[in-house]
N, C-alpha and C positions, 0 to 999 in steps of 0.2 A: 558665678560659680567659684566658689573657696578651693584654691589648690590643696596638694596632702600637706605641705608645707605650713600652712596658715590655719589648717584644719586639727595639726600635732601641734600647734603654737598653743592655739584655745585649750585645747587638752592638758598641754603641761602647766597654763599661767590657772588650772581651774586648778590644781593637783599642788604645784607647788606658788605662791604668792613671789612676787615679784619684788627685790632686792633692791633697798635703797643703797647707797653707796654714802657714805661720809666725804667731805672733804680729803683727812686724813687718808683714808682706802681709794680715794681718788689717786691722790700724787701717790702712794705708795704703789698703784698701780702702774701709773704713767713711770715712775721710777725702774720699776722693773721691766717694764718695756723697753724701755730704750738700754738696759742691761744685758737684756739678752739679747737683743736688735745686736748690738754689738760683738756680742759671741758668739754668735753666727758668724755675721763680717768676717768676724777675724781667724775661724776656722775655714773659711769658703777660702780666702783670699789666698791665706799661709796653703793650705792644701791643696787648693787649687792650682797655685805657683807650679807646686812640685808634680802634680797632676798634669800640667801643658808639660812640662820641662822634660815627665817620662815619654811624654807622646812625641817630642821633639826628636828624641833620639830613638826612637825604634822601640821604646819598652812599655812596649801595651800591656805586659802581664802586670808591672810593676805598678801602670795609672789604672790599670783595673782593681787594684790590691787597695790605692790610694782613694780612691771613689768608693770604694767601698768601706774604706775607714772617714773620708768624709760623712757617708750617709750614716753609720751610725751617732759617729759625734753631732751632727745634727740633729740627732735622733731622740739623744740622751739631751741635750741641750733644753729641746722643745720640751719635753716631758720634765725637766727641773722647773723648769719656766711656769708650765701651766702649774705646778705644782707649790710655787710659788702665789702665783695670783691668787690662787685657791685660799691659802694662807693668811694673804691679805686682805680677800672677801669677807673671809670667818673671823678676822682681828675686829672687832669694834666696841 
């Protein structure tokens, strides 16, 4: 028995035809992966710092504020990202 998973795959590979990728669209992709891989990092790390640091000293309102501007900027991050790849699928 086919899960709904494997059942919507059929569905979409009959709907929409399945994407070769170039070399080119290849490493352009691996490229921007590891681009944004890293802008995460380095928003996680840098905010996160200041996120422990507010909790260290008593100021939960302040790493609540902080956590909260991390998850956006994560937020905005992933969606430049895919938005990217995108770009680079339809490049060929």
């Amino acid at each position: 028995m086919k899960t709904a998973y494997e059942l919507a795959m059929e569905r979409l590979a009959t709907t929409e035809p399945e994407r070769k990728l170039t070399d080119k669209q290849k490493k352009a992709l691996a490229d921007i992966d590891s681009t944004y891989r890293a802008k995460v990092a380095e928003r996680e790390t840098f905010l996160g710092a200041k996120i422990v640091g507010a909790k260290m000293v008593g100021a939960g309102e302040e790493a609540s504020i902080l956590q909260d501007e991390l998850s956006r900027d994560i937020r905005g991050i992933r969606e430049e990202w895919e938005r990217k790849k995108e770009q680079a699928r339809s490049a060929g």
